[in-house]
N, C-alpha and C positions, 0 to 999 in steps of 0.2 A: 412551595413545592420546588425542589430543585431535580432538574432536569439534568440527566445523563445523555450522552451517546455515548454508548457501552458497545461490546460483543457479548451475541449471546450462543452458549457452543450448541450445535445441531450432529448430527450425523453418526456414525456407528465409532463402537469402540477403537480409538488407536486411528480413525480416522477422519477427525473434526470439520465440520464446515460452522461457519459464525456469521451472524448474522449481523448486522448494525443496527443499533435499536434506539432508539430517544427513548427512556424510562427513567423513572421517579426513583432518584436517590435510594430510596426506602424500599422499592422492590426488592426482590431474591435476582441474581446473575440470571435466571433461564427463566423468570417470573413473567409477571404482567411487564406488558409495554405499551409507550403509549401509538408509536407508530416505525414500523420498518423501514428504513432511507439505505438497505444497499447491505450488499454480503462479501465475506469474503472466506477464499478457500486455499490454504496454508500447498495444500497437497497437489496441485499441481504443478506445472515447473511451466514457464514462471507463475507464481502465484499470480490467483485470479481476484481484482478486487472492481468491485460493481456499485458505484455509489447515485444513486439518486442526488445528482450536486445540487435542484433547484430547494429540496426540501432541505437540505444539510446547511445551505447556508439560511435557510429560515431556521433551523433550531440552534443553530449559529447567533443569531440578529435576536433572538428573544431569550436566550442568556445560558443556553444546555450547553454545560460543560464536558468536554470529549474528554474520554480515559488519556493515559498514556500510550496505547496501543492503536485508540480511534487516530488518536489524532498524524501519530505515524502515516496512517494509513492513506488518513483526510491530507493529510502534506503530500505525499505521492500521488496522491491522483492531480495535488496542485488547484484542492477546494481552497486550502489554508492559506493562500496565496491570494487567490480571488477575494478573500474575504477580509483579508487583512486590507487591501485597496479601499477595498468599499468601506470598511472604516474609517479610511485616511478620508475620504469625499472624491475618491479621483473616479472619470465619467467612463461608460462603458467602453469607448473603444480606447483607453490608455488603457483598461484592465484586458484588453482583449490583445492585446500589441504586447505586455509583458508577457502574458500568459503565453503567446508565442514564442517569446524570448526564451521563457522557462523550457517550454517545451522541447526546441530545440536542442540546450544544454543538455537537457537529460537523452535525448537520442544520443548526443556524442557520448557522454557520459557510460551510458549503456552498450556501445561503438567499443572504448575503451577497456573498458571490464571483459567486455567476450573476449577481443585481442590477448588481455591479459589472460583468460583463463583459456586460450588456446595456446599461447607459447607456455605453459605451465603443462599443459596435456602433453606436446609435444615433445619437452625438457625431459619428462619422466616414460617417456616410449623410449625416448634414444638413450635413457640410463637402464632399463628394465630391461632393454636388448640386450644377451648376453653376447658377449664376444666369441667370432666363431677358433671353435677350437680345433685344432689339425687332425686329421684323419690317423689314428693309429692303426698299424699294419698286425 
């Protein structure tokens, strides 16, 4: 049996919420699973994603293979991070010490993007402003 962690889609038309699921290769997308470890929901700003880590890196450690999309996801929350250590053999508090490290980066990371997308907001108000035109009599 091979083991997915897949998205499985939920919620109304034009407005998806996915759930994170461990199921069996051979299931249908929205089919049987064999247990839920976390969701995520596209539609909020910022997206919202909710993983159950201690179960993820157990279907992780017994060989479920993450979609393309899981695993994005599983690397943003910085599961794929934790897990890749524990692979290597290194003990809980170096995995807790990087995990900081990582953590950080992405705060600045995140720091930087908003900066960025605030002088871009601001760039395109001072272009949009039309220039004042003189009073004709």
């Amino acid at each position: 049996m091979a083991v997915k962690l897949r998205l499985q889609r939920g919620g109304k038309k034009k407005q998806p919420i996915y759930r994170i699921v461990a199921a069996d290769g051979r299931y249908k997308r929205d089919g049987r699973f064999l247990e839920k470890i976390g969701s995520y929901n596209p539609n909020t700003t910022p997206m919202t994603i909710e993983v159950k880590e201690n179960r993820a890196l157990y279907w992780l450690g017994v060989g479920a293979q993450p979609t393309d999309t899981v695993r994005n996801l599983l690397s943003r929350k910085g599961i794929l991070l934790k897990w890749t250590l524990k692979k290597k053999g290194k003990d809980e508090a170096t995995i807790t010490a990087e995990f900081e490290k990582w953590s950080a980066l992405q705060m600045l990371r995140a720091e930087k993007e908003q900066a960025k997308k605030d002088r871009r907001r601001e760039k395109k108000k001072v272009a949009a402003k039309p220039a004042e035109a003189p009073a004709q009599a």
